[in-house]
C-alpha positions as a printed NumPy array, in Angstrom:
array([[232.342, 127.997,  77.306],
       [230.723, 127.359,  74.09 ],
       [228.001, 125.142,  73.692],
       [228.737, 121.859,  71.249],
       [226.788, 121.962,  67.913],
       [225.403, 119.284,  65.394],
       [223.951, 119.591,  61.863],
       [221.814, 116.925,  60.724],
       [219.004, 116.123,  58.11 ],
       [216.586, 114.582,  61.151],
       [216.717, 114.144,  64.333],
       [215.125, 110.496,  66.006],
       [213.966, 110.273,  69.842],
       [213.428, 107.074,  70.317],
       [215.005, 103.645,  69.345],
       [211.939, 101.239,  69.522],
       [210.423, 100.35 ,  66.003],
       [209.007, 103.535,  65.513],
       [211.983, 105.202,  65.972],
       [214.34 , 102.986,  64.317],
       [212.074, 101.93 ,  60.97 ],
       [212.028, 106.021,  60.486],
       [215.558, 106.468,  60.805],
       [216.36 , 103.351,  58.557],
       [213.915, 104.522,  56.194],
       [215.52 , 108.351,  55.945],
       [219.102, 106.811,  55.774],
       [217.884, 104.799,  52.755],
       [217.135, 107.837,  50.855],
       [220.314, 109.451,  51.441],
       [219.529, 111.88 ,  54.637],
       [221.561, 112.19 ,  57.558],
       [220.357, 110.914,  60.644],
       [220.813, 110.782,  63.994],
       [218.884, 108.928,  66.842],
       [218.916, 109.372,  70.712],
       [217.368, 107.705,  73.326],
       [217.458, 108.544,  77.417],
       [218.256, 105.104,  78.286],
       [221.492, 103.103,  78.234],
       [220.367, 100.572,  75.845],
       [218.02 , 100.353,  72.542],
       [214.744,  99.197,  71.714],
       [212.336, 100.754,  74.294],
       [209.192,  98.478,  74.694],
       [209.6  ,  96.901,  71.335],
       [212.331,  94.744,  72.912],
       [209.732,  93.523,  75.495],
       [207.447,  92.436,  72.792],
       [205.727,  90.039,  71.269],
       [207.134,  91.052,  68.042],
       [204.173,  90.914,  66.018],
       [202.879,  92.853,  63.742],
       [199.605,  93.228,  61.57 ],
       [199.2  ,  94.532,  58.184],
       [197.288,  93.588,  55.523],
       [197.902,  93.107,  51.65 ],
       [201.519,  92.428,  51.983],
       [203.267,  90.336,  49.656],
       [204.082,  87.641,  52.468],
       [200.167,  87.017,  52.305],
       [199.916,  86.736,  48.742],
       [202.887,  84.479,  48.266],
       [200.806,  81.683,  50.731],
       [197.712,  82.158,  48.602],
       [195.766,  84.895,  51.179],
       [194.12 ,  87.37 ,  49.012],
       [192.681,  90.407,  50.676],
       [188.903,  90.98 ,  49.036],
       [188.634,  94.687,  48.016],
       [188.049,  96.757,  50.983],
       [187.688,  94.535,  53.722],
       [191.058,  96.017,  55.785],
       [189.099,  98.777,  55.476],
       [185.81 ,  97.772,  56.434],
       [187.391,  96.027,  59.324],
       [189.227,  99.589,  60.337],
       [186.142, 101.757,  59.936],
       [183.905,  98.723,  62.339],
       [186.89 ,  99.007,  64.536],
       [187.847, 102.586,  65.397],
       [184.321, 103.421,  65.118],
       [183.807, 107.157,  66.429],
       [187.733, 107.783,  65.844],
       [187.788, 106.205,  62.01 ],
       [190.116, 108.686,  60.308],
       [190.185, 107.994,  56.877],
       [193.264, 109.596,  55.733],
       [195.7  , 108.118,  58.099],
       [193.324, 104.343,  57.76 ],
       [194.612, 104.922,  53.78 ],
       [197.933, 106.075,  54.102],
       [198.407, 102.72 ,  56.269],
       [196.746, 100.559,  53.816],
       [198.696, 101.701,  51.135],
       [201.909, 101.937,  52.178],
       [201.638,  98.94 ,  55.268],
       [202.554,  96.697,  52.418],
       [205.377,  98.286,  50.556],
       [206.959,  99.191,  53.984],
       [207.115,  95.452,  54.471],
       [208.391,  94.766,  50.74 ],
       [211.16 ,  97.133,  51.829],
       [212.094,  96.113,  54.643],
       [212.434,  92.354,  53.818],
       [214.391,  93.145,  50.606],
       [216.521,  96.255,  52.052],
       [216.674,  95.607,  55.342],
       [217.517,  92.076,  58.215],
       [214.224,  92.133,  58.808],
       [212.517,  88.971,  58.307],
       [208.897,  87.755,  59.025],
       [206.743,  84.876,  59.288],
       [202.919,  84.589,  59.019],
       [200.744,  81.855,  59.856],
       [197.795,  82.013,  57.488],
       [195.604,  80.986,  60.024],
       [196.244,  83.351,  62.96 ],
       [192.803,  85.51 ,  62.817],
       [191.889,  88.993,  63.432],
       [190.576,  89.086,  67.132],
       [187.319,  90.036,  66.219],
       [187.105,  87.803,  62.65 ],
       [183.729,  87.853,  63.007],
       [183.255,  91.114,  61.974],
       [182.561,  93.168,  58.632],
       [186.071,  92.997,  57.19 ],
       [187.584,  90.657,  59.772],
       [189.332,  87.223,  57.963],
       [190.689,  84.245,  59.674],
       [194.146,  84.712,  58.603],
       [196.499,  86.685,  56.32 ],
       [197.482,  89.654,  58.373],
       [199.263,  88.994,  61.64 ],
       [203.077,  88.391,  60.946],
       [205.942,  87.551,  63.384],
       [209.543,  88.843,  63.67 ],
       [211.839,  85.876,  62.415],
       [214.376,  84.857,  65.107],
       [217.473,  86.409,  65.305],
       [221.362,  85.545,  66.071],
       [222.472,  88.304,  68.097],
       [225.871,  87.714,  67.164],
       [224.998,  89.708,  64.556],
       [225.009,  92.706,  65.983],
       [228.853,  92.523,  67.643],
       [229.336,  94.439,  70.975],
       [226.311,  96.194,  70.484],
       [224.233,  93.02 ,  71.733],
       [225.205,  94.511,  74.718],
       [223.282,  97.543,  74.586],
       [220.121,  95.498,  73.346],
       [217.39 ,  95.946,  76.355],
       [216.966,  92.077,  77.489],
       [212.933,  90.806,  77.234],
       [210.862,  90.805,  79.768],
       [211.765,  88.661,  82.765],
       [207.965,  87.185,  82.992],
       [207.574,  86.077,  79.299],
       [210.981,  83.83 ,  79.573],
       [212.28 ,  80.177,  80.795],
       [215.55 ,  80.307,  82.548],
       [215.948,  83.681,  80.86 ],
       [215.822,  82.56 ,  77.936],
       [213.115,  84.144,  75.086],
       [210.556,  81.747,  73.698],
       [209.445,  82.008,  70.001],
       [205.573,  82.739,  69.64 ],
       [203.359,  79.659,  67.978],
       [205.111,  76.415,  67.635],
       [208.014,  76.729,  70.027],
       [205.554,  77.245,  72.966],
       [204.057,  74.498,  71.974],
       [206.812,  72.239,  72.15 ],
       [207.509,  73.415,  75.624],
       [204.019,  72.523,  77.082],
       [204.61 ,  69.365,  75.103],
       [208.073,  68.646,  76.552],
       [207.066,  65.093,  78.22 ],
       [204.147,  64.27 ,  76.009],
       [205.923,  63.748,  72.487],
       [209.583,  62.732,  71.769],
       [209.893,  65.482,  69.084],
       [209.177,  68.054,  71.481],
       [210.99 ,  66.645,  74.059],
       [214.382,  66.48 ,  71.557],
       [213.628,  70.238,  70.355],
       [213.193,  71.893,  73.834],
       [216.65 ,  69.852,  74.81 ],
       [218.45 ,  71.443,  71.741],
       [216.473,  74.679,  72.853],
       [217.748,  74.787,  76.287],
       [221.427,  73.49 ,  75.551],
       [222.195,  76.085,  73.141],
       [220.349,  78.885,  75.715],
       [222.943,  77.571,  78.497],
       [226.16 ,  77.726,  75.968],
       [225.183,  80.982,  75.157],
       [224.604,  82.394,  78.789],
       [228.44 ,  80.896,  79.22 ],
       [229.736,  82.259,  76.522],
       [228.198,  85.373,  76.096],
       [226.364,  86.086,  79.733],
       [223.268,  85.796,  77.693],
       [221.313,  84.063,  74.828],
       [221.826,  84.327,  71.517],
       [218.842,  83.066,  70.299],
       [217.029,  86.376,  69.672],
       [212.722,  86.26 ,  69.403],
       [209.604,  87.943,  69.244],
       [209.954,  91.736,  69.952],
       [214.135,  91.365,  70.981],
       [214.321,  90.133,  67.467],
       [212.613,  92.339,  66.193],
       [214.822,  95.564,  67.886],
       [217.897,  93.68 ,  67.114],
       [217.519,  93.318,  63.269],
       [216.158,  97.03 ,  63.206],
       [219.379,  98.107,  65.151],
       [221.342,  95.789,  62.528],
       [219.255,  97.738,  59.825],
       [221.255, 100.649,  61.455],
       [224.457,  99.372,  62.301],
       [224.302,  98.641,  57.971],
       [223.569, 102.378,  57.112],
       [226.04 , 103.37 ,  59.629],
       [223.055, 105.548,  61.992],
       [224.667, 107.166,  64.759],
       [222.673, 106.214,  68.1  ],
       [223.392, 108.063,  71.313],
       [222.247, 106.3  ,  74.151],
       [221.988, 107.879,  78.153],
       [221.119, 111.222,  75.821],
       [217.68 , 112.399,  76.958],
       [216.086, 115.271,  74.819],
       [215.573, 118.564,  77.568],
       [213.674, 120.77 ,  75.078],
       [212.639, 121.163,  71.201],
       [214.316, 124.276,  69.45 ],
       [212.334, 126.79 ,  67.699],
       [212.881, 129.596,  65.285],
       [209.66 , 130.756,  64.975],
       [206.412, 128.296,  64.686],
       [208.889, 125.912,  62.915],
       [210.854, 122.974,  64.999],
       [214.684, 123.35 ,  64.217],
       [216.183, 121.033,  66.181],
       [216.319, 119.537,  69.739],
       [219.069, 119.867,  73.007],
       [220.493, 116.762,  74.002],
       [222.334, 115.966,  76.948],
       [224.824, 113.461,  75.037],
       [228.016, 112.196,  77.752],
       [227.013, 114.511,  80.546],
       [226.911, 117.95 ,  78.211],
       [224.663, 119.702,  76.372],
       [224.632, 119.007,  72.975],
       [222.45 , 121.893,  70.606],
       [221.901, 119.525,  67.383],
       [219.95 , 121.289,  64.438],
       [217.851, 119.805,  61.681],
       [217.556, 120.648,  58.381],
       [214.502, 118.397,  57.872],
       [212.782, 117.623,  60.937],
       [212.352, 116.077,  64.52 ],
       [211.108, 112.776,  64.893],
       [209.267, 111.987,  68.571],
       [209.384, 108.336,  68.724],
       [209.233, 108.028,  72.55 ],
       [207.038, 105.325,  73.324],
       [204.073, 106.844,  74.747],
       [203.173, 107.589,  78.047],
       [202.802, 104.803,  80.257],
       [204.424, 105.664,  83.148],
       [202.754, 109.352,  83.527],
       [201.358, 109.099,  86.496],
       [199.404, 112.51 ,  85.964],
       [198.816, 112.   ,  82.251],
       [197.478, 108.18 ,  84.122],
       [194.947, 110.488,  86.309],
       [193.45 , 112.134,  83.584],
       [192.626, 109.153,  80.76 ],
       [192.386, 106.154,  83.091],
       [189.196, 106.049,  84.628],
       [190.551, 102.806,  86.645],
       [193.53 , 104.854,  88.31 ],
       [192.093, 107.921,  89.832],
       [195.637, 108.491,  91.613],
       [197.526, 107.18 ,  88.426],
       [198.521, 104.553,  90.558],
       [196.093, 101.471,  90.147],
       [197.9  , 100.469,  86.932],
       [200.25 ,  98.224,  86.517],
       [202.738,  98.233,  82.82 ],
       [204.752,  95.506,  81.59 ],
       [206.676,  98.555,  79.412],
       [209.43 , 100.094,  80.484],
       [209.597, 101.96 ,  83.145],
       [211.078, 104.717,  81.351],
       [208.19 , 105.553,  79.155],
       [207.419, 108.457,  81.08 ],
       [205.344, 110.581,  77.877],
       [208.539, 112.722,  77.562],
       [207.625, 112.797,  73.77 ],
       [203.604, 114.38 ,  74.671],
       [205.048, 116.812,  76.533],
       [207.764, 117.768,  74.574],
       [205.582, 118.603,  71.478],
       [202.666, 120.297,  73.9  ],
       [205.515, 122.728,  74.832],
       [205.596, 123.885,  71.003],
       [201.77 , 123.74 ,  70.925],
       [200.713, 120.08 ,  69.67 ],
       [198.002, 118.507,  71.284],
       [197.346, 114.845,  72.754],
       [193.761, 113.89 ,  71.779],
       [191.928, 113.19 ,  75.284],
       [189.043, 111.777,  73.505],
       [189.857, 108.474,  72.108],
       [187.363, 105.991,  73.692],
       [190.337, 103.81 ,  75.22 ],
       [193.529, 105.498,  75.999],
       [196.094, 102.898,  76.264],
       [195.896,  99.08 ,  74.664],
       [194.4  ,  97.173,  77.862],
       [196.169,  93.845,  78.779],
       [194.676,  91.766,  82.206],
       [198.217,  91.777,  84.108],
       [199.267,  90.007,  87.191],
       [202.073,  91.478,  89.566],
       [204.497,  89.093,  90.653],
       [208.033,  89.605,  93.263],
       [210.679,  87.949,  91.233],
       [213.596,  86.077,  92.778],
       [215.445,  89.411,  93.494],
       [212.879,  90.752,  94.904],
       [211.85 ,  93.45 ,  92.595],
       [208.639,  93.787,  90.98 ],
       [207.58 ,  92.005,  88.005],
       [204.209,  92.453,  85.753],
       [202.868,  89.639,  84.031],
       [200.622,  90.353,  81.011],
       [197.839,  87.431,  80.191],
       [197.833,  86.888,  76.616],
       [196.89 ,  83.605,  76.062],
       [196.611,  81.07 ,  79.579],
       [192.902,  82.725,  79.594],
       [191.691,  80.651,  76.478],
       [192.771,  77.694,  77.772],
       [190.1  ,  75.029,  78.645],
       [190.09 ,  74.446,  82.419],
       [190.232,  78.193,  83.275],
       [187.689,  80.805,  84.157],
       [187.795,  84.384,  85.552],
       [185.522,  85.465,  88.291],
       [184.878,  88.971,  89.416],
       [185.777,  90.199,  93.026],
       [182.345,  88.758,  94.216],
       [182.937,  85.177,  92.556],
       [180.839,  84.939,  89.444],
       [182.035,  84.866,  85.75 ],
       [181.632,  87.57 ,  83.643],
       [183.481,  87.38 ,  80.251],
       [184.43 ,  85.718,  77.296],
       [187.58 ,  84.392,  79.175],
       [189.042,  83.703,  75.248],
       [188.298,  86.952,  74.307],
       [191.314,  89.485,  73.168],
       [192.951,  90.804,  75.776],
       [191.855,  94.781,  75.641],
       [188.442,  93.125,  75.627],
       [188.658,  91.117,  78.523],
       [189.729,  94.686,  80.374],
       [186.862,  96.061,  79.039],
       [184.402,  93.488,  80.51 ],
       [186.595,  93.234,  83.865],
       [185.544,  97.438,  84.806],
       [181.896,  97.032,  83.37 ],
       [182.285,  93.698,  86.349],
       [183.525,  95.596,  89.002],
       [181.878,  99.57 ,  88.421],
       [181.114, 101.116,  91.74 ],
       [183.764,  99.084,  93.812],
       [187.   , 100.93 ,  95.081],
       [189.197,  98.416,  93.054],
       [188.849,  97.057,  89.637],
       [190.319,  93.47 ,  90.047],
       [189.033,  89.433,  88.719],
       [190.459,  86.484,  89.553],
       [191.434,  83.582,  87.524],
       [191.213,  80.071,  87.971],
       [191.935,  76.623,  87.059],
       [192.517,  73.074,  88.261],
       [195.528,  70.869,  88.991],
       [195.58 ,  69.222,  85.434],
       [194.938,  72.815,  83.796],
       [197.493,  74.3  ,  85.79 ],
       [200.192,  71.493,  85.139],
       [199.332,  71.271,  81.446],
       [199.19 ,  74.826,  80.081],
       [200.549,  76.84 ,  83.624],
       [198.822,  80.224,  84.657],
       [200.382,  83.475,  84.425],
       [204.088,  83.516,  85.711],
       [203.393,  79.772,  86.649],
       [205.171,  77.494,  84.544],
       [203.73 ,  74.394,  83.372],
       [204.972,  70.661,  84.563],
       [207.615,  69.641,  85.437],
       [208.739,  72.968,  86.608],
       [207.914,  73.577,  90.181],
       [204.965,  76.098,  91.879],
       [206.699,  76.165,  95.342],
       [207.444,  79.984,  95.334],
       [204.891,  81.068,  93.459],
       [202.788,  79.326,  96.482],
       [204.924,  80.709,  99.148],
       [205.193,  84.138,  98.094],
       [201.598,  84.327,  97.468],
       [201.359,  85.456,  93.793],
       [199.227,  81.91 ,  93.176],
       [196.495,  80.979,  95.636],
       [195.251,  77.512,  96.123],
       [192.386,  75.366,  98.116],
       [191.788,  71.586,  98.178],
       [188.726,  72.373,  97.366],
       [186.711,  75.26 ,  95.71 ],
       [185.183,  76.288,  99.403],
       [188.854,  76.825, 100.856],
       [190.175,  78.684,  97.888],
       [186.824,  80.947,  97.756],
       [187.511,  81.786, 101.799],
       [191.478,  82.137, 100.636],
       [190.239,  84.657,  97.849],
       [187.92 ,  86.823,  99.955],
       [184.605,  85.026,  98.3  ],
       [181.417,  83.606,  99.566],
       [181.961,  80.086,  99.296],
       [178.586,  78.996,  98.016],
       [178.518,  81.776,  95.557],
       [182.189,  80.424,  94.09 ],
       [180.776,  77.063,  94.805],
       [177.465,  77.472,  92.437],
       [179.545,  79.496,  89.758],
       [182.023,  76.661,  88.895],
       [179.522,  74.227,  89.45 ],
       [177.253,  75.483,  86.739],
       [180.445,  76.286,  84.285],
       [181.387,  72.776,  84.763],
       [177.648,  71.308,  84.163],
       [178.142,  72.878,  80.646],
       [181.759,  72.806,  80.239],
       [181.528,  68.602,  80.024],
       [180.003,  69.004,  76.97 ],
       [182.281,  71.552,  75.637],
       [179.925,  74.158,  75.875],
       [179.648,  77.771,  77.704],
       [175.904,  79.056,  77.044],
       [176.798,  81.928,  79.314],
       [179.51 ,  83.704,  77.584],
       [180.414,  81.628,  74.374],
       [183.959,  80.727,  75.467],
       [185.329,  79.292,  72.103],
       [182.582,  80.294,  69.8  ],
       [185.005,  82.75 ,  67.987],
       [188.031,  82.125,  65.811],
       [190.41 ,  83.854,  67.607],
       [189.201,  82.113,  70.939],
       [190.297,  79.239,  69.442],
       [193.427,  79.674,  68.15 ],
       [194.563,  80.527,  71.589],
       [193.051,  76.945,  73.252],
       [194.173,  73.465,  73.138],
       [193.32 ,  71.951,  69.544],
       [193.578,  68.288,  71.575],
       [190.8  ,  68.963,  73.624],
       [187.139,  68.376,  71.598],
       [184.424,  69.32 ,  70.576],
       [185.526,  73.021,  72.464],
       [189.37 ,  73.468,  72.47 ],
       [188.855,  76.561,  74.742],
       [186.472,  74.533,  77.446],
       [187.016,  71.675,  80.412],
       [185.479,  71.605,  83.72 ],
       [187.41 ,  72.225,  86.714],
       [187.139,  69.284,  88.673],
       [190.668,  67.971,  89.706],
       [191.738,  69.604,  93.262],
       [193.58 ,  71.316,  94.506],
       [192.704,  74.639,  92.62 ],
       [194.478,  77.896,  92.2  ],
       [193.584,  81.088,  91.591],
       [195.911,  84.299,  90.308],
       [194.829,  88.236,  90.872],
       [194.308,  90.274,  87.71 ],
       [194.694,  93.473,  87.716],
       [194.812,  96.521,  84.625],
       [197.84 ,  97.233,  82.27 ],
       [198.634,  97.893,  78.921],
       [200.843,  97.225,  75.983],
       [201.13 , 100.341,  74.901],
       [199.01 , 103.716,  75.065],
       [196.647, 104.943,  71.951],
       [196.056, 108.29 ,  73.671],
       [198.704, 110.4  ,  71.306],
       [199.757, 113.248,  69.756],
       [197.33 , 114.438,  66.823],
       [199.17 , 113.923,  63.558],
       [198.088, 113.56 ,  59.605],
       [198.426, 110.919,  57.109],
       [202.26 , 111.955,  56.807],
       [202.942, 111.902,  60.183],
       [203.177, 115.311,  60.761],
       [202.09 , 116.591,  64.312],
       [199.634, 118.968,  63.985],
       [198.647, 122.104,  66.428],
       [195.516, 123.139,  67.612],
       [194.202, 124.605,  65.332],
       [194.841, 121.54 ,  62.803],
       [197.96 , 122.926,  61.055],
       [201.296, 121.213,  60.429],
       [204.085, 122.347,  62.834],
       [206.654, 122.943,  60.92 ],
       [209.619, 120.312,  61.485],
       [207.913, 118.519,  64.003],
       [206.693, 114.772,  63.356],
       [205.442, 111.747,  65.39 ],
       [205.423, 107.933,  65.171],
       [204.759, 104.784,  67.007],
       [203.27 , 105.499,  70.716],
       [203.426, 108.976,  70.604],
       [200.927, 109.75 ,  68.169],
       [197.534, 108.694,  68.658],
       [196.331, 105.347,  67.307],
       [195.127, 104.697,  63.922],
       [193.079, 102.188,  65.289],
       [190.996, 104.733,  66.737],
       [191.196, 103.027,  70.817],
       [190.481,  99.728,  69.869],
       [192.826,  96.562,  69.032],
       [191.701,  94.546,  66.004],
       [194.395,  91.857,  65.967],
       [197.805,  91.185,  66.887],
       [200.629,  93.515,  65.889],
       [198.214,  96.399,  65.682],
       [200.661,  98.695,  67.455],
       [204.189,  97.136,  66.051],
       [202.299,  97.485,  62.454],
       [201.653, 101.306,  62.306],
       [204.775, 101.809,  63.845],
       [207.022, 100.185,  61.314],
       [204.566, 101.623,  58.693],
       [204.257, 105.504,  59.716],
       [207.964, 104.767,  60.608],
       [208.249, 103.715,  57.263],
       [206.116, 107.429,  55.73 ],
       [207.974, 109.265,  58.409],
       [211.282, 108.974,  56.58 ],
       [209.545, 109.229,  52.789],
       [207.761, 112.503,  54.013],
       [211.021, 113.898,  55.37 ],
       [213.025, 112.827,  52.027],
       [210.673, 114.97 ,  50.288],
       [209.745, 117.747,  52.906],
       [211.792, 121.11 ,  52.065],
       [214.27 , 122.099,  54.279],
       [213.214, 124.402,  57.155],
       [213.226, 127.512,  56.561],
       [212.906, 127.111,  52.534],
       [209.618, 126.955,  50.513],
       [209.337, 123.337,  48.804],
       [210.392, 124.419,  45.425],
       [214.18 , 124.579,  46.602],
       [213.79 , 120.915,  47.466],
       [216.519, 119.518,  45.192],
       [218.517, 116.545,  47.334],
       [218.256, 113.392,  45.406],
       [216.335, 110.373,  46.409],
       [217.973, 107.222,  46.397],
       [215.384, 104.361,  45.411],
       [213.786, 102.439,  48.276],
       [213.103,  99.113,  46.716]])
């Protein structure tokens, strides 16, 4: 029987924004392209995202008056990646960061907002600004995209209200607001009414935001440029004729599918969370691979790594951080499966503190997230575990809720029951509750709170730094970020270590080509997104600083392959026209 063949210009594994911003891209400039994915629906961990994305210089900036001073984004990069500052790929995402968002906005459904005064996460430092460079994925009807909202993978269960996907900014607010102003009261009823109509009418909302608005205007992007997109059609090996990547074999409705390229391969799997061995070897926290805990899907298994290893590409072991650390709780949702809740932003908030295994603070709690991580090992090197514990009081926990905890007037009950949040009457019981020495617990909160009515933190700073207070509660003064704990009972929820996303990658140039040991293209093979190694060099500068590079070396991907020869030919014989991008 003879094996099924396919001819296309490039081939695209992968349907987050990686994936999908190459393929758009390609289509644009008149290539054929086709893009598979393993699982039954699109969008990968984009579609569990916040949906935000940072670049600087683009025209959004500019048009609210937020001028980038010469060579600051690149100041900032160089402070930030430090040891792993490579300054051809830092350029290439400078430069073209910006017209990948002009082309996308005018070419494309994609759509973007960008609060001027959302600051870098360390804004403090050389090159860092207060504003200008984080931007958010518009919301989204997915009506738009027909049947196919079907096939969109649904948001993560923890970051949603009765299912339904809240907008970053301004629509949270409202929520925690519900009883406390009539506006916000009026706009979460409108909120929830039209969430309910659509669950009726369509088995699910409508209302599309963050990161699921984000996949669904990309897939729209495609649905426009008529992209085919397998789904349930894992890649089982890369094709070869020799050192050059032809092509890839697909398993595509239970056969085997042999579908050649005359331009290239892109690997835009998501990375490798879910490796347990590739977990071993670049988490020092998970010596089994096990003590980690993703919010990403489940399905990010590094299939992308090991697929380009097996034509001899390299993942760089060396980056300082391999993965983009988030403090996570887990939680057993109402069907009893697991869930993992990432803490972005209930940390800031005043009336919380984190404590270390043994009961004693020992962070920024406002700090960015992959920070927080960082500080949380340094706290518990030489234990077994790496754990903290974080805690607030009644009026903290009904105002701003904590972790998968809800604010009022939703209830705690089985949170309680089930044992995801801890409580005490007093900060004795929940310190005996939590495996602590009372009077150690005891002394640390009291001395937070001896401060903390003045709005101060002389131990750790906790809203000394821009970003810390963006994140806090702008009604609370003279420290947004601070309030002592001192209405019982009190509560307390485990952290533990996850990630948004691993920086650990594939090896690749400033064109997105993955390169071999010895520092050489391979020929045909290219990588985007989580599967090549971070241009941020292991460390996260701001929000959107893995969505950004992705759309942008998305966005090269398909220029470089619109331009690359076809395999097999030297580049003079290059002749296919290039439609315009912009």
């Amino acid at each position: 029987m003879s094996q099924e063949t396919k001819l296309v210009d490039v081939l695209v594994i992968g349907t987050g924004a990686s994936g999908m911003a190459t393929a758009v891209t390609a289509a644009s400039q008149g290539l054929d392209v086709l893009v598979v994915d393993k699982q039954p629906q699109f969008g990968g961990t984009t579609a569990r995202s916040g949906g935000w994305l940072w670049i600087p210089g683009t025209h959004l900036a500019q048009e609210q008056g937020i001028t980038e001073p010469p060579g600051a984004a690149k100041a900032y990069l160089k402070h930030e990646a430090t040891t792993h500052y490579d300054e051809k790929r830092v350029d290439a995402f400078l430069e073209n960061g910006p017209k990948a968002i002009q082309f996308f906005t005018s070419q494309t459904p994609l759509r973007f907002d960008l609060p001027p005064v959302f600051p870098d996460y360390h804004a403090e430092a050389p090159g860092g600004l207060p504003g200008g460079r984080s931007m958010v994925t518009r919301p989204f009807d997915g009506r738009e995209l027909g049947p196919r909202i079907k096939q969109l993978a649904p948001p993560l269960p923890e970051l949603t209200v009765f299912g339904m996907m809240l907008g970053s900014g301004p629509e949270i607010r409202h929520f925690m607001r519900v009883f406390k102003s009539p506006t916000s009261f009026w706009y979460v009823t409108k909120r929830l009414t039209r969430h309910f109509l659509d669950v009726l009418l369509h088995g699910r909302g409508m209302t599309l935001t963050n990161g699921n608005a984000l996949a669904g205007r990309l897939a729209k992007a495609a649905m426009d440029r008529n992209i085919p997109v397998w789904l349930s059609s894992p890649v089982k090996q890369l094709l070869t004729e020799g050192d050059a990547v032809t092509g890839a074999l697909v398993e595509h409705e239970g056969k085997p599918v042999r579908v050649s390229v005359r331009r290239g391969v892109v690997l835009a799997t998501g990375g490798f969370p879910y490796d347990i061995e590739r977990r071993k070897q670049l988490f020092p926290h998970a010596p089994t691979g096990r003590e980690h805990f993703s919010p990403s899907p489940s399905t990010n298994t590094g299939d992308g790594l090991r697929l380009a290893e097996s034509v001899g590409a390299r993942v760089d072991p060396t980056i300082p951080h391999a993965a983009a650390w988030v403090p996570a709780s887990v939680t057993t949702r109402p069907d009893k499966s697991t869930g993992v809740m990432p803490h972005f932003i209930d940390r800031a908030k005043p009336g919380v503190i984190a404590v270390s295994p043994e009961g004693q603070r020992f962070t920024n709690e406002g700090n960015s997230y992959h920070d927080f991580v960082q500080a949380m090992v340094k706290a518990c090197a030489g234990r077994g575990d790496t754990f903290a514990w974080l805690l607030c009081d009644h009026k903290a926990l009904r105002s701003y809720g904590l972790g998968c905890v809800a604010p009022a007037p939703l209830p705690i009950g089985r949170h309680l029951r089930n044992g995801y949040l801890k409580s005490g009457a007093s900060i004795a019981e929940l310190a005996t509750k939590l495996g602590i020495a009372p009077t150690t617990l005891e002394h640390t909160v009291a001395e937070f709170n001896r401060h903390a009515a003045k709005g101060e933190d002389p131990a750790f700073g906790k809203g000394s730094k821009a970003y810390n207070r963006y994140q806090g509660d702008a009604s609370v003064t003279p420290n947004p970020c601070v309030a002592p704990l001192e209405h019982g009972p009190y509560y307390a929820i485990k952290l533990v270590i996850g990630d948004i996303g691993t920086f650990a990658g594939l090896v690749t140039d400033e064109k997105t080509r993955v390169l071999n040991g010895l520092g050489e293209p391979i020929a045909g093979l290219y990588a985007v997104g989580n599967d090549a190694a971070s241009v941020m060099g292991g460390n996260y500068p701001g929000a959107g600083i893995t969505l950004g590079p992705a759309i942008t070396f998305g966005y090269i991907a398909g220029q470089q392959l619109a331009k690359a020869a076809p395999l097999g030919q030297p580049a003079a014989t290059a002749t296919r026209q290039l439609a315009p991008t912009a």
